[in-house]
N, CA, C and O of each residue as an XYZ file, in Angstrom:
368
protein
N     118.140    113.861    111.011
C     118.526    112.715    111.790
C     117.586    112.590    112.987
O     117.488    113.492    113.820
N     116.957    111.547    113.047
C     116.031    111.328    114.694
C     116.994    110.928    115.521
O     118.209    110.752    115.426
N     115.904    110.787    116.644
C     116.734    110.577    117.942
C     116.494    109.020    118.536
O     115.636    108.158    118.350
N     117.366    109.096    119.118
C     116.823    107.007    119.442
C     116.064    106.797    120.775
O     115.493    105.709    120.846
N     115.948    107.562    121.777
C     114.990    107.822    122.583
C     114.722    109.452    122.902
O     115.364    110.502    122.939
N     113.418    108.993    123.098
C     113.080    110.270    124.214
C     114.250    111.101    125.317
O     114.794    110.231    125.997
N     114.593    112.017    125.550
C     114.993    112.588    126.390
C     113.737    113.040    127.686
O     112.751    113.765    127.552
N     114.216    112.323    128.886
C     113.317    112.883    129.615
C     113.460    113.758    131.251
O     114.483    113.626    131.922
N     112.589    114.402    131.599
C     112.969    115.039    132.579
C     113.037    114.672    133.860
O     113.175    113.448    133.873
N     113.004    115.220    135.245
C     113.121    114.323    136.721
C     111.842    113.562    136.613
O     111.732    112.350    136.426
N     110.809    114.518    136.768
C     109.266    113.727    136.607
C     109.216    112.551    135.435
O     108.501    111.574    135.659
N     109.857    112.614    134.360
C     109.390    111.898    133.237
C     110.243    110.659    133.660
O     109.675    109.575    133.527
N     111.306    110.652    134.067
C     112.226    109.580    134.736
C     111.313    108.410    136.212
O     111.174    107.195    136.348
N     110.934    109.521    136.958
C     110.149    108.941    137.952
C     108.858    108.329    137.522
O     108.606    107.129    137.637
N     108.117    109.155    137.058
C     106.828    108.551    136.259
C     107.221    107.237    135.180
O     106.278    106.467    134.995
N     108.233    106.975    134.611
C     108.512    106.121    133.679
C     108.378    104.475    134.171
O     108.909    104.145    135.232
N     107.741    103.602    133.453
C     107.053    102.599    134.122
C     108.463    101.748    134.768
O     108.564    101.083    135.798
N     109.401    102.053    133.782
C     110.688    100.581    133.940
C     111.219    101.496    135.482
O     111.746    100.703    136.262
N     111.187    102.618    135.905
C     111.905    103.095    137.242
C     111.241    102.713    138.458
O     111.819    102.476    139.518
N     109.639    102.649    138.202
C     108.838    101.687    139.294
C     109.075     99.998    139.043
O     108.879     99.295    140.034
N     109.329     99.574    138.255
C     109.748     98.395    138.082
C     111.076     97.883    138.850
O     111.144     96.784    139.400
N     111.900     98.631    138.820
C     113.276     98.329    139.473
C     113.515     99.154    140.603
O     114.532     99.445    141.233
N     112.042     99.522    140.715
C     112.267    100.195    142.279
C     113.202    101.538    142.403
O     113.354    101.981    143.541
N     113.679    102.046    141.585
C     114.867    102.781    141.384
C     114.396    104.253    142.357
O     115.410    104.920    142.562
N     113.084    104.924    143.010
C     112.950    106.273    143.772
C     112.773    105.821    145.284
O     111.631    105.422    145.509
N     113.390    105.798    146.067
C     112.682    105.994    147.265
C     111.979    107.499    147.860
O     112.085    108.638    147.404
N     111.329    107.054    148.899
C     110.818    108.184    149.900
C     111.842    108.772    151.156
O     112.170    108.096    152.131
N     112.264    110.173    150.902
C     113.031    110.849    151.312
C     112.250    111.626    152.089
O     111.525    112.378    151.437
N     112.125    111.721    153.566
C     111.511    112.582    154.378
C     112.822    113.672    154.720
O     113.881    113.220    155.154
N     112.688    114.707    154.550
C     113.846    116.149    155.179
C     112.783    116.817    155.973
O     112.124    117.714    155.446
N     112.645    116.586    156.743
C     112.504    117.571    158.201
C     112.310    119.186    157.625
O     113.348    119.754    157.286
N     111.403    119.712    157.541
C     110.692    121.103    157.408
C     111.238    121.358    155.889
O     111.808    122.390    155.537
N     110.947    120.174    155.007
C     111.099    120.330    153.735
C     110.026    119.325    153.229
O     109.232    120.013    152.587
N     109.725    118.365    153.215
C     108.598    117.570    153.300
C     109.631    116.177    153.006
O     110.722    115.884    153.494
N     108.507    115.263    151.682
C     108.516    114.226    150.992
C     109.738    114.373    150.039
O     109.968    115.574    149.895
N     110.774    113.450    149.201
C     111.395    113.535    148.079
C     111.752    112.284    147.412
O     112.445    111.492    148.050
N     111.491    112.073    146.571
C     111.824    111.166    145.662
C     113.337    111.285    145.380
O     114.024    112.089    144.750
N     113.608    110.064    146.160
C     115.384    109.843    145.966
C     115.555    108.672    145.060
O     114.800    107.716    144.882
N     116.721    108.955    144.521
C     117.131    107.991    143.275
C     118.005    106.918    144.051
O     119.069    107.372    144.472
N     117.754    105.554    144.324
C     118.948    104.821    144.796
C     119.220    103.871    143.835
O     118.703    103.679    142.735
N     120.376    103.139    144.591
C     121.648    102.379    143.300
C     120.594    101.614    142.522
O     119.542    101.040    142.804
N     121.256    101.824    141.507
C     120.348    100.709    140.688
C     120.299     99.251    140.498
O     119.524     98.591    139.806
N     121.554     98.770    141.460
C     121.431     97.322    141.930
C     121.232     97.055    143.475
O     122.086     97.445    144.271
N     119.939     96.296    143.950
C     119.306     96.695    144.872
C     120.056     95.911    146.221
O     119.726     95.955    147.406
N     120.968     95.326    145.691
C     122.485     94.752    146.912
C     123.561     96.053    147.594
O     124.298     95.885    148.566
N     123.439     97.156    146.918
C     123.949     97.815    147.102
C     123.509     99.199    147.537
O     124.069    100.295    147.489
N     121.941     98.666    148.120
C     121.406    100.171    148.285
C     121.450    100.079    149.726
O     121.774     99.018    150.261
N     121.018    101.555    150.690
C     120.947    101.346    152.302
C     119.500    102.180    152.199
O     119.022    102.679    151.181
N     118.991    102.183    153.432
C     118.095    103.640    153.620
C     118.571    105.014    153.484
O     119.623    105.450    153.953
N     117.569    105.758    152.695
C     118.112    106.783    152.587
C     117.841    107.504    153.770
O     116.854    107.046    154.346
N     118.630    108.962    154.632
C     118.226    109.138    155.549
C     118.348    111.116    155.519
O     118.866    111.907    154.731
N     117.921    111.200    156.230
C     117.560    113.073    155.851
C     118.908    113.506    155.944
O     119.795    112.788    156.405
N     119.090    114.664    155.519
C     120.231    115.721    155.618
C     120.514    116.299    156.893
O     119.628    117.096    157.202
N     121.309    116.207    157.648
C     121.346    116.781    159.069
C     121.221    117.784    158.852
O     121.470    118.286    157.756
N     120.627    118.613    160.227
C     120.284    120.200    160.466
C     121.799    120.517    160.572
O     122.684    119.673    160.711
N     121.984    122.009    160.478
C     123.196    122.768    160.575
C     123.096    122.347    162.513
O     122.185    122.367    163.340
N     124.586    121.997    162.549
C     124.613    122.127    163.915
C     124.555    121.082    164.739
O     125.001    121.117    165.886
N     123.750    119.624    163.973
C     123.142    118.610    164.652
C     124.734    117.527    165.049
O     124.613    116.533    165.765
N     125.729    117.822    164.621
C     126.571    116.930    164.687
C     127.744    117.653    165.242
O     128.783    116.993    165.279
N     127.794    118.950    165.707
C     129.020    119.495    166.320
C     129.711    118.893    167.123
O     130.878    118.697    166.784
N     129.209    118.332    168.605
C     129.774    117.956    169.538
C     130.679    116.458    169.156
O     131.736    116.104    169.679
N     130.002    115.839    168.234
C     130.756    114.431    168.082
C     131.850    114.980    166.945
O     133.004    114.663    167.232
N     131.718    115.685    165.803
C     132.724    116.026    165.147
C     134.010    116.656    166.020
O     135.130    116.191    165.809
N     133.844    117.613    166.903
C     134.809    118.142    167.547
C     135.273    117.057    168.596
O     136.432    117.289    168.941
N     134.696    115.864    169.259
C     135.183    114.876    170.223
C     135.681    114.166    169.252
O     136.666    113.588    169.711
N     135.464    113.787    167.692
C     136.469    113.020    166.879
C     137.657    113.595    166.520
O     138.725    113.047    166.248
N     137.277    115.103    166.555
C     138.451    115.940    166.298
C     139.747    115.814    167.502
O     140.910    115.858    167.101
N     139.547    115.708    168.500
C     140.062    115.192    169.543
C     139.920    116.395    170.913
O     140.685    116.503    171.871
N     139.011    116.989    170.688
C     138.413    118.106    171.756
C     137.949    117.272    172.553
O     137.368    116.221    172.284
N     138.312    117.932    174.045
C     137.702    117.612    175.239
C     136.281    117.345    175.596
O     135.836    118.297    174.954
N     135.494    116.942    175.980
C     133.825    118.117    176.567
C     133.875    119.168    176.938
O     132.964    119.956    176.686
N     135.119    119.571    177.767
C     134.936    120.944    178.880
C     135.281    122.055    177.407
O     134.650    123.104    177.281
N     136.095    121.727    176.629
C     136.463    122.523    175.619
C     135.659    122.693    174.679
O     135.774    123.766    174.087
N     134.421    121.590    174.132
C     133.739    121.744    173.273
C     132.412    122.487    173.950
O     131.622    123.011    173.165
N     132.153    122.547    175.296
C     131.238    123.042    175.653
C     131.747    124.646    175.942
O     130.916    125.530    176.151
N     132.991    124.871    175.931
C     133.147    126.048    176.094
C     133.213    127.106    174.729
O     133.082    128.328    174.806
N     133.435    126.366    173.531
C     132.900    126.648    172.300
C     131.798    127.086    171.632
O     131.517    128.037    170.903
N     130.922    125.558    172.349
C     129.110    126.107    172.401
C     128.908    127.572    172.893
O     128.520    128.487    172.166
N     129.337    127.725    174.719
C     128.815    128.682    175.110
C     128.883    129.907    174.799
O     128.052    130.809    174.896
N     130.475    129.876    174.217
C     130.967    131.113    173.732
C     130.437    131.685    172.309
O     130.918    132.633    171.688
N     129.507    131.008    172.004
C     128.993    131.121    170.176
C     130.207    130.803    169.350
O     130.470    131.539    168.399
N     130.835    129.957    169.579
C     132.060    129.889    168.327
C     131.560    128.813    167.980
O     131.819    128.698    166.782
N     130.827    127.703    168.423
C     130.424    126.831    167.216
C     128.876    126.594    167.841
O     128.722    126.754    169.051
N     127.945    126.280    167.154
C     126.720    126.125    167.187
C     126.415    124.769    167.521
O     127.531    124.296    167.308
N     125.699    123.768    167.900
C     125.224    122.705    168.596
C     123.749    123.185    168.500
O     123.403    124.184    169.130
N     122.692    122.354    167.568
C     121.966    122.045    167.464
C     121.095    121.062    168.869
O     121.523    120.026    169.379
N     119.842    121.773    169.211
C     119.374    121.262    170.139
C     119.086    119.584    170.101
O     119.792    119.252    169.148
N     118.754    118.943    170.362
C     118.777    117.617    170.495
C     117.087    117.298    170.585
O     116.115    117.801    171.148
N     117.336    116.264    169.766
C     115.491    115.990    169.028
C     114.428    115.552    170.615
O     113.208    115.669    170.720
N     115.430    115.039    171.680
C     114.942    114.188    172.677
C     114.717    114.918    173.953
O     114.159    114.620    175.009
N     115.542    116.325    173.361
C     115.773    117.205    174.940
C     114.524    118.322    174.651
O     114.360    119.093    175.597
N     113.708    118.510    173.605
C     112.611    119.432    173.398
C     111.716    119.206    174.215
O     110.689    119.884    174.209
């Protein structure tokens, strides 16, 4: 019995002419990971930018102020090493 298409792999998917046709990979920059070929929706009304993976850490302070923590409490968290807070891209 044959097969009715090719089976193909990540590369063979990306390289495949109809996936540049419909636009289907964007460019995924991750921060000390490089370039990546991201797959978005395949109807192009429904796609956004894709955007990197946050660093461990980069979102503590607003998760714990949604959580309903104070500042004085979330900073006393930071200091104490119980939760980590990622330095801030603007304060380097």
């Amino acid at each position: 019995m044959g097969s009715h298409a090719p089976v193909r792999d990540y590369v063979g998917v990306i390289n495949h002419p109809q996936a540049a046709h419909l636009e289907m990979f964007q460019q995924l920059v991750q921060p000390g990971l490089g370039i990546f070929p991201y797959m978005g929706m395949p109807a192009h009304i429904h796609r956004r930018p894709v955007e990197p993976a946050p660093t461990i850490g980069q979102h503590s302070r607003q998760i714990l102020f949604d959580a309903g923590l104070g500042a004085d409490r979330i900073q006393q968290l930071i200091s104490g090493d119980v939760v980590y807070q990622a330095p801030e891209a603007d304060a380097a």
